[in-house]
Structure formats: structure tokens, C-alpha cells
C-alpha positions, 0 to 999 in steps of 0.5 A: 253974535254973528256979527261978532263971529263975522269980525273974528273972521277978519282978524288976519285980514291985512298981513297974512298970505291965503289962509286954512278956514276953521269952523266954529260952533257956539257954546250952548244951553240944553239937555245932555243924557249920558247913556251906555250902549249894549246889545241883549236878548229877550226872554220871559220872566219865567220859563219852565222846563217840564221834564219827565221824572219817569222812563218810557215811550211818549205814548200821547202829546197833547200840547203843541208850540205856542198852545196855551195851557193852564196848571195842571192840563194833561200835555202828554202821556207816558205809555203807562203798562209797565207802570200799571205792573209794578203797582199790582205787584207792589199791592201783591207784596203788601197783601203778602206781608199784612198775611205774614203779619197776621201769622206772627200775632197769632203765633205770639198769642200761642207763646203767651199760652205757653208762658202762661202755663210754665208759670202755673206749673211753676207755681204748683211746684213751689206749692209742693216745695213749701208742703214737702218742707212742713213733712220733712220737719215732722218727718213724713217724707224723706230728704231726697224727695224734699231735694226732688221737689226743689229740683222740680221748682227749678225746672219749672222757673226755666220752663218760664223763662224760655217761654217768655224768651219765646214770647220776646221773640215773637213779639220781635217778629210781629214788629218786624212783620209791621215793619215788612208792611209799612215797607211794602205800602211805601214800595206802592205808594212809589209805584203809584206816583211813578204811575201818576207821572206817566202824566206830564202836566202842566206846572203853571198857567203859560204858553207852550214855547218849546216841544222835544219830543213827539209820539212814539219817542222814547225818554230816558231819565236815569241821569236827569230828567229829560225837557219835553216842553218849554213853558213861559208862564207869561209873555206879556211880562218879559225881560231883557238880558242885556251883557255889560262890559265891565268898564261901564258896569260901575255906571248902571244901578237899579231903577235907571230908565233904558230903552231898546229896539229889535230889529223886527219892528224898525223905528219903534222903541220899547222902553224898561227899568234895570231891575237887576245887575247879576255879579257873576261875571261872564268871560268870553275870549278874555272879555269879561262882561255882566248881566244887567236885567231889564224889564220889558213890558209886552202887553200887545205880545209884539215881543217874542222870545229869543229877540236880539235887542239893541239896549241904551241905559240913561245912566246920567241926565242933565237939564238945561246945562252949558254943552260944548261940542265934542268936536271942540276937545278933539280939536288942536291947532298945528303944532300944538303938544297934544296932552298925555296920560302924564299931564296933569292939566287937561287930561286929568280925571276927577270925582266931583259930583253932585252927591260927591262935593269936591273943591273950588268952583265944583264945590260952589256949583255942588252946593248950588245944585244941592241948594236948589234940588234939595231945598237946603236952608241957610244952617244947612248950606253953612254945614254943607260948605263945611263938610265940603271944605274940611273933605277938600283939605284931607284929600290935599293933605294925603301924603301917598305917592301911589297914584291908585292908593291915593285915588282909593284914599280920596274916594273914601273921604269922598264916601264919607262925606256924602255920609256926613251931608246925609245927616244934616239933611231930613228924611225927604233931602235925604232921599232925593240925595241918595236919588241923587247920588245913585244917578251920579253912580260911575260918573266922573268929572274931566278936565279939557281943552277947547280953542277960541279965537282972541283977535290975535293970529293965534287961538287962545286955549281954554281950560274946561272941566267936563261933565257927562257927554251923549257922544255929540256934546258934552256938560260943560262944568265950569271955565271962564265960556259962557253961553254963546261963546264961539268954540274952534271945531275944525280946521280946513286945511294946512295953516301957514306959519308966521315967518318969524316966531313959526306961529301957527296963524289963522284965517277965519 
């Protein structure tokens, strides 16, 4: 190969005046991870907020930062006099109202007695009513004192009736005095949990993180309940927050690796899992980013609270794949078009991948992959090339003219046909396929440009199609370049143009 390269370095030799060098570099073999870059910060897991729910003068403080406490450990008092007061009073108001409830029963026992002898009275005037009747008809007693007798009977039904009218009410009063009671013992049982919260505990077992008040201090809880301490239930088991741009949220999923340094500890790297990507977008001066959260494990409680992180996330990993450096597809020879947005050659983007088939020589190498990762065999890979073909003819059958609804159009085909693959596959391949397709999440396929010296004057370009990159070097998906090839990196000054075509010619 160096002797190959040394030849190329000569392809000028004889006709051309003192020519710019160009650098080359070879196509290689090896690992390629593709990573997104943020910065976070470091917080417990869980942090609790320990507040006051009662007003007053912080009487005692019994914990300080960083003490260690355990659930329910006494870590400050509320001057409790007041409290102390409301309760004897509250036991006093009870007293009062069971005396009251007292009274009303023995009143309701007195209005029984009078209902009762109403209706023995009613009952003697009826006896007399019947008697006077049996007179009357043998003509004993007269028919005005018949008439006095019934009159009597009346009043007597009435006397009844008020009596137990008056009975009814008392038997209100006594309810409303049981009422009056359960009333005032609620009123002290509220005193007393008002008293028992002048004693701030400890909610959970942790270390002190944060202290706002000291002795003496007074706190008002009206409005909310005011934070007196911080408490990390456990700091060898935190957490990074880290904020995600929302171009590069699409690329992080749960369960991918990330690694992450603090600037206090240069030169060690901590390493976690994303355990959550939160929805709730966050804008800051028009830039909308999102939370991704990542374990961090901290058994040596190294880590402290608050710690600003440098993150990298692996969204992406290959290995032992052909890599092009990226200096290649930056490089153009003088007077060569620089691609645009509009072309449709080497600036085009795809979404070929391999979870998600696309077509030609990527559908070939998906196929492959999936062979090979999965274990397909011979009846699965003549299904999977059907699938395959049927999704490609779809996508170049869509009649849209609307860029975005075709892509939109194109993905769902694509999405449908990963399902379509996931059922000709068994419970294992499928889920090392969705293993798969979670890694391939927000990765897209491009399309490139490279320059290769041809033993002409001029360097032959060379059509690419690009995988993932680190930055530095870049999967090369499929071209004609093989391992070894030579690639144009860079150029070493002004090249000279051929005379008579205005050429761009090249000494290397």
C-alpha cells in the first residue's frame, strides 16, 4: 500500500510546473460510537423537603448539614406554649359539653315522666267518658256533664300530645349535645396533633443536606408550609439531570450507556444508564431542551449534590465497520460545485437502517446484519427480502409532492414494516430486534462525497453512504472503497490550473 500511495505521488510528475501537496488518509476497519454530548447536574434520587405545618418560634435545632438521621429522630422543636394552651382548652370545651350532654338526658328523662302521665290521665278521662255514656242512657246523669266529659278526654289527648311534642325535643337536644361532644373532641384531638407537630421529625432515613432555620428563628405557615431542612434519603444512589437539545432528543432512549465527569475529580469517568427522558419541554431564551435522567451510582460518596456534569450518551455503536475520516467529506478540490440542500446526490439524507430495511445495497447489508445478529434461516431471509422489497416499491410508488408529507408517508411504511419483519421472527430474534431497533432510535443513514486520486491530473469523487460518526471518522455504509483504499484529507495550498481545459491539477 505505501508503495501504491508513493506511485500516486508521482501521477504529475513529468508535465506540471510545482504543484499544492494533498494529504491522504486510508479507508479503515474498526469501532465507531456515535454519542450525544450535554452537560447536567447531580442530585439525589430522592430529596425531601421537611417543612413546618404549624406556626412559631424554632425553640430547638437538633440536626445540622450533613448529619445522618433516621425516620422519625426529633431534628428540631417548635416552641410548644401556645400549643400546650389550646389543648387545655380544648379538653376544657369538651368537659363542658359532655356536663351539658348530661343535663339534656336527664331533662329528656323528666319529659318522659310527663308524657307518661298525660297518658294515664288520658286514659282516666276516657274510663270516665265511657262510664258517663252507660249513665246517660238510663238517665243517671244529665247531657251537659256527658259533654263535660268528653271536653275532658280532649284535653287530655292534647296534654299528650305536648308532652311527647316536648319529649321530641328533647330528644333533639340530647343529639345535638352528642353532636356539641364529638365536636369539641375533634377540636382536641386537632389541638394535640398541632401540639405533636412543634416536633419536627425526620421523615425517612438520610443525610441532612440543607438547614434554613436556626434557634430562635420564627416560621410562619399560613400560606405553605415553610422548608427548615433538606434531606437526601440516600446519596449513594443518585442521579444525573442532564438538558437535551430537542434536535438530538429523538436519538436517546431508555437503557442506553452514558458516561459523565465532574470537573472536581479530572481524568475519572462515571458511568450510568438513562433511566427516564422526562416530556415536559423546557424553554430558555427560545431554546427548548428536555430532561434525560441518569443513574449514577456513588457507592464511595465521591458525588456530591448540585455537581455539574459533563454527559455523553452512546446512542449508537458499531463494530469493526469501514470508517472514512471525516476530513475526507469535508474536502473539495478547487473549483469543484459544493453540494446543496437542493441536490439530490450527495447531500441527501435517508432512514435506512438496521431495524428499518431500506433498498438496494442498504436493503443487502440490512439483511445481513439481521442474518447474522439475529440467526434468521433460509425461510426467514426469503421473507425478510420480501418485506423488504414490497416496502421499497411503496416508498417509489408514493405520488406526494410535499417533501415532509413524503418523508412522513415513508416513515410510516418504514414503521410498518419492522412490524411486519417482528412477526416472522420468534420470541428470542424478536427481542434482540427491538434491542436493535431501540439502538437504531434517531439514527439516519446520508449520503457523501469523498475524493481519491485516479492516475489522472484530476481526482476522481466518489459517492458514499454514511452511517454514524464520533466526530472524527464516520461508518461507511456502502461504495465501491474498500479497506485500505486512499482518501484526499486535505490540500496544501493553491492548486494550478491545466492551461487548457482549467483543470484543477494535483501534485501528490
Amino acid at each position: 500500500m505505501a508503495l501504491a500511495i508513493a506511485g500516486a505521488a508521482y501521477w504529475y510528475f513529468g508535465s506540471a510546473p510545482a504543484q499544492s501537496a494533498v494529504r491522504l488518509a486510508n479507508i479503515e476497519r474498526g469501532n465507531v460510537v456515535a454519542a450525544v454530548s450535554s452537560t447536567g447536574t447531580l442530585n439525589p434520587v430522592v430529596s425531601v423537603q421537611v417543612g413546618s405545618q404549624v406556626s412559631g418560634q424554632v425553640k430547638e435545632i437538633f440536626a445540622d448539614y450533613n448529619s445522618v438521621v433516621k425516620s422519625g429522630d426529633v431534628i428540631a422543636r417548635i416552641d410548644p406554649e401556645s400549643f400546650v394552651l389550646r389543648v387545655n382548652q380544648a379538653m376544657s370545651d369538651l368537659e363542658a359539653a359532655r356536663a351539658t350532654a348530661l343535663t339534656q338526658r336527664a331533662n329528656v328523662a323528666a319529659l318522659q315522666a310527663e308524657v307518661s302521665r298525660a297518658q294515664v290521665a288520658y286514659a282516666e278521662t276516657e274510663r270516665d267518658l265511657k262510664r258517663n255514656q252507660m249513665l246517660v242512657e238510663k238517665g243517671f246523669v244529665s247531657q251537659a256533664a256527658l259533654e263535660k266529659t268528653q271536653s275532658a278526654v280532649a284535653i287530655a289527648a292534647e296534654q299528650v300530645k305536648t308532652a311527647q311534642a316536648q319529649r321530641a325535643v328533647g330528644d333533639a337536644q340530647i343529639r345535638n349535645g352528642e353532636a356539641l361532644v364529638k365536636q369539641r373532641e375533634s377540636q382536641l384531638a386537632q389541638a394535640k396533633v398541632d401540639l405533636e407537630r412543634t416536633t419536627i421529625r425526620a421523615p425517612v432515613d438520610g443525610i441532612v443536606i440543607s438547614r434554613s432555620v436556626d434557634a430562635g428563628q420564627t416560621v410562619a405557615a399560613s400560606l405553605q408550609a415553610p422548608t427548615l431542612f433538606l434531606i437526601a434519603r440516600n446519596l449513594t444512589d443518585m442521579q444525573v439531570e442532564a438538558s437535551i437539545d430537542e434536535s438530538e432528543i429523538g436519538r436517546i432512549a431508555i437503557g442506553q450507556e452514558a458516561t459523565f465527569t465532574v470537573d472536581s475529580f479530572p481524568g475519572r469517568t462515571f458511568r450510568g444508564k438513562i433511566t427516564q427522558v422526562r416530556k415536559a419541554a423546557l424553554v430558555v431564551q427560545n431554546v427548548v431542551t428536555y430532561m434525560a435522567i441518569i443513574s449514577a451510582p456513588n457507592p464511595d460518596l465521591t458525588l456530591l449534590p448540585g455537581m455539574t456534569t459533563n454527559v455523553r450518551i452512546t446512542v449508537a455503536n458499531r463494530d469493526q465497520v469501514l470508517r472514512v475520516p471525516n476530513a475526507a467529506l469535508r474536502y473539495r478540490p478547487p473549483g469543484a460545485a459544493t453540494p446543496t440542500k437542493n441536490d439530490k446526490g450527495p447531500a441527501q439524507k435517508g432512514t435506512e437502517s438496521a431495524a428499518a430495511p431500506g433498498s438496494g445495497g442498504q436493503a443487502q447489508a440490512t439483511r445481513e446484519r439481521l442474518t447474522q445478529e439475529l440467526g434468521l434461516s433460509a425461510e426467514q431471509q426469503a421473507k425478510l427480502e420480501a418485506i423488504q422489497k414490497s416496502t421499497a416499491e411503496k416508498i417509489a410508488a408514493l405520488s406526494v409532492d410535499d417533501p415532509a408529507q413524503r418523508k412522513k408517508e415513508a416513515g410510516r411504511l418504514r414503521a410498518q414494516s419492522r412490524t411486519e419483519i417482528a412477526a416472522i421472527l420468534n420470541d428470542e430474534q424478536r427481542k434482540r430486534y427491538e434491542a436493535l431497533a431501540a439502538e437504531q432510535r434517531g439514527v439516519t443513514t446520508t449520503r457523501g462525497t469523498v475524493w481519491v486520486p485516479d492516475g489522472s491530473r484530476t481526482p476522481k469523487s466518489v459517492s458514499v453512504r454514511l452511517g454514524i460518526s464520533d466526530g472524527t471518522v464516520t461508518e461507511l455504509l456502502g461504495s465501491e472503497l474498500k479497506e485500505g483504499d486512499a482518501v484526499i484529507v486535505g490540500g496544501g495550498g493553491a492548486a494550478k490550473a491545466d492551461a487548457k481545459s482549467n483543470t484543477p491539477r494535483f501534485g501528490f
